[in-house]
N, C-alpha and C positions, 0 to 999 in steps of 0.2 A: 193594212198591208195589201199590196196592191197582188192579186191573185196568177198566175201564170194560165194564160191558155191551155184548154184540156187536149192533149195530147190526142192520135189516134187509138190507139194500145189502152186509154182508161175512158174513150166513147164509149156510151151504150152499145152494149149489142143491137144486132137488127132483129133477135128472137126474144120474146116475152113469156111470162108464163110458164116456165120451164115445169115446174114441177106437177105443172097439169098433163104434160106429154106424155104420150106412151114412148117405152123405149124403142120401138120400131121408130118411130118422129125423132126421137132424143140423135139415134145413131146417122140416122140420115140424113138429119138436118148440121151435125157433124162432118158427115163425108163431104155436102156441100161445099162447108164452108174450106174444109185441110184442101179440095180444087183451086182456089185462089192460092194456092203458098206457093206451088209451081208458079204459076206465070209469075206474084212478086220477085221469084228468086232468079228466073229469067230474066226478067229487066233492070235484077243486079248484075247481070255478068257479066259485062264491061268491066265495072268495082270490083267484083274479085277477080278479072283477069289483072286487071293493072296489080292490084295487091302480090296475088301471086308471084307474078312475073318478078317483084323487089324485093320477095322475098330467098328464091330461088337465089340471086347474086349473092346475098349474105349468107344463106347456109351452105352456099360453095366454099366460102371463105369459111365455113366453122360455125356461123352464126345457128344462134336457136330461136323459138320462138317461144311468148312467156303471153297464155292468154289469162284478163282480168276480168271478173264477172262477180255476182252475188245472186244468192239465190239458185234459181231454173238456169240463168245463162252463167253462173258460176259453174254449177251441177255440170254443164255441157261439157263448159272447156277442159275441168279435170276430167272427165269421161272420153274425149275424144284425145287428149294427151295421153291417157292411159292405157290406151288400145293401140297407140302405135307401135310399139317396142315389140307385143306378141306375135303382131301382123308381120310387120318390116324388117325386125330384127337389128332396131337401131336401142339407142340407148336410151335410159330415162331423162334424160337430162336432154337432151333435143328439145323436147316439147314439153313444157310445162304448165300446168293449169294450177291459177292461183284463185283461192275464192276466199272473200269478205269474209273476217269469220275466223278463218282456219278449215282445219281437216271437219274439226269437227260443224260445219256448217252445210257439209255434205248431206247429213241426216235428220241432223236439227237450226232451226230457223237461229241465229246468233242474232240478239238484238242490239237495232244500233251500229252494227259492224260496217253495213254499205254505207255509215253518213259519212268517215272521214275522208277526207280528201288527200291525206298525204301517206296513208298507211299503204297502199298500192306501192308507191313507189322506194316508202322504207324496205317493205321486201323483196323488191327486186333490188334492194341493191346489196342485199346479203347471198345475188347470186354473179358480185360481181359483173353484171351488164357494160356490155361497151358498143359501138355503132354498129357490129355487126349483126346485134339480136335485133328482134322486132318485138313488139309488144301490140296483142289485138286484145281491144277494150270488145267485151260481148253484155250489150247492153239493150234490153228491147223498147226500155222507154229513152233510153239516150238521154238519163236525169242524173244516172248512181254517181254521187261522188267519189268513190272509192273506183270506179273504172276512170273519171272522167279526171280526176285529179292523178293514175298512174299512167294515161297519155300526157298529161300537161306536162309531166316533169320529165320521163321518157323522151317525148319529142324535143324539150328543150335541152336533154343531153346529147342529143344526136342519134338517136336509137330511132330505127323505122317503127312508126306507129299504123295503125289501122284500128277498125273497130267493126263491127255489126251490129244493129239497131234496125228495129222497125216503126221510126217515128222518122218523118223527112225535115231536116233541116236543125239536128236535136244537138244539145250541148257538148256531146262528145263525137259526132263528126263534123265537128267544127275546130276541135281538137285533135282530131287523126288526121292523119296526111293523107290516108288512104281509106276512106270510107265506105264501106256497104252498107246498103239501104234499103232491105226489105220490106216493102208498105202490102202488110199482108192485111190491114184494115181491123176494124173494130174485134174481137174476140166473143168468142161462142156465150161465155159465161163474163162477162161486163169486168174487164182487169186480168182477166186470167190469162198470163205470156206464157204459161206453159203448156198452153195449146198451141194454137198456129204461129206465134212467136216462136215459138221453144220449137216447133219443127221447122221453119222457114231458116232458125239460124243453125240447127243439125245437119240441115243440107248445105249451109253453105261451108259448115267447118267440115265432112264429111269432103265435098271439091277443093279446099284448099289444102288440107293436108293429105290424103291421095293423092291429089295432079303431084307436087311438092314429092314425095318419095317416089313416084315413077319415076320425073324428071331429074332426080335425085341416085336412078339405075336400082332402086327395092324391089323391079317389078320384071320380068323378063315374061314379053308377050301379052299375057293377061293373067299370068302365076304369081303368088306370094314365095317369090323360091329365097325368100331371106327368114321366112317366118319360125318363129321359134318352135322347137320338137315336146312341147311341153305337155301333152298328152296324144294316147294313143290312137286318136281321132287322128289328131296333124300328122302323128310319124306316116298312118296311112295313106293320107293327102299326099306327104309325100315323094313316097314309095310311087303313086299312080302317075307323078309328074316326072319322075327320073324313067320310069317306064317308059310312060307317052312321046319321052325328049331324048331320049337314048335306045330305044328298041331293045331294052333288057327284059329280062324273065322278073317276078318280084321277088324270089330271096337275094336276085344280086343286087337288086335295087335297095333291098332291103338294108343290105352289108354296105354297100356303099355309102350309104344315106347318115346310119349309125356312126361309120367310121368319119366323115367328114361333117356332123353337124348341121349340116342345114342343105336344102337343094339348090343351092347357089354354088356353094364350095363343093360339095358333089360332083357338081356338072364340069365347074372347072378344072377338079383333078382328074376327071375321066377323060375330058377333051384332051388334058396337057400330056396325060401319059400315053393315048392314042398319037397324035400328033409326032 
């Protein structure tokens, strides 16, 4: 059987010896290397602007977006799905993060889950999908079937595809319409994507969905004033933002805040009844 070229993501490291190092060496030579994940991700960002930008038309119309990954880049996309709704104030169902596996692959390794190539796209379609959603394959060696087989079928229903990978020229963007390509280089520990992989692609789903809900109006200035009051940390947050954007005292900030649920709707009934 004829062997596939080794990937950049499964090169050797450029460190040896590891466990001869002191941990001053260990962490430094660490910090090093997480220095290259910025510039990689900078000289994606063209790829995620274009991404962006196609994705912004669709979730105007309604659309949501549904990321596929296993593993660490599985891990990611349900984490970074799952943080928008506290933040933004949007609903669960906007952004969804799907990983090989199931739920339970979050915590424990599910064997065999990443090799299908059609089970991706069996579950998206028990979320009803139609051209308005997007699907981002998160993959860092750009090999997993189970990402690479729920763009092939996505993109051939009409559904905007993207993906992120840190191998250049890899099996699944060649299958997204809209590819990011972070080549953050060989890995500290020889295979391990959940170091500078696994950060190179937090940053970049960390700019895509931020830009996406500012452009989106979640964001007034540089405030979360859509953010949910779900503990007594945020309601303080923002109590100090009705303050700072209304010149109030803080128990009417307080009472206001309470009464209308969020600093958005806050601000809007204070403006409308001044007005």
């Amino acid at each position: 059987m004829k062997r596939k070229k080794l990937s950049i993501t499964e090169s050797p490291s450029q460190f040896d010896n590891l466990e001869q190092k002191s941990v001053e060496e260990l962490i430094t030579s660490m910090n090093v290397e997480d220095g290259s994940v910025h510039q990689a991700v900078q000289k994606a960002l063209p790829q995620i602007q274009a991404l962006i930008e196609q994705i912004i038309k669709r979730m105007e119309q309604g659309g949501r977006i549904f990321y596929l990954g296993a593993g660490t880049s599985g891990r990611l996309g349900v984490l970074d799905a799952s943080e928008l709704p506290p933040t933004f104030g949007v609903p669960y169902s906007m952004v969804i993060g799907l990983i090989a596996g199931g739920d339970t692959a979050l915590r424990k390794a599910v064997e065999n889950a990443e090799d299908d190539f059609n089970k991706a796209w069996e579950e998206l379609k028990k979320y009803s999908v139609d051209d308005t959603d997007t699907v981002i394959g998160i993959a860092a060696s750009g090999t997993t079937p189970y990402v690479i087989g729920g763009i092939h079928h996505a993109r051939k229903h009409g559904l905007l595809t993207g993906c992120i990978t840190c191998n250049p020229n890899s099996d699944v963007a060649q299958e997204a319409e809209y590819p990011v390509e972070a080549i953050v280089g060989p890995e500290f520990i020889t295979g391990s994507t959940r170091l500078k992989a696994g950060t190179a692609q937090k940053m970049i789903l960390n700019m895509i969905t931020t830009t996406i809900m500012i452009k989106l109006g979640r964001v007034k200035g540089n405030r979360m004033v859509n953010m949910r009051l779900s503990n007594q940390k945020l309601i303080e947050r923002g109590i100090r933002m009705l303050m700072d954007e209304l010149h109030m005292e803080a128990d009417t900030a307080n009472d206001l805040l309470l009464k209308h649920g969020s600093v958005n709707n806050a601000i809007e009934a204070y403006q409308s009844k001044k007005g």
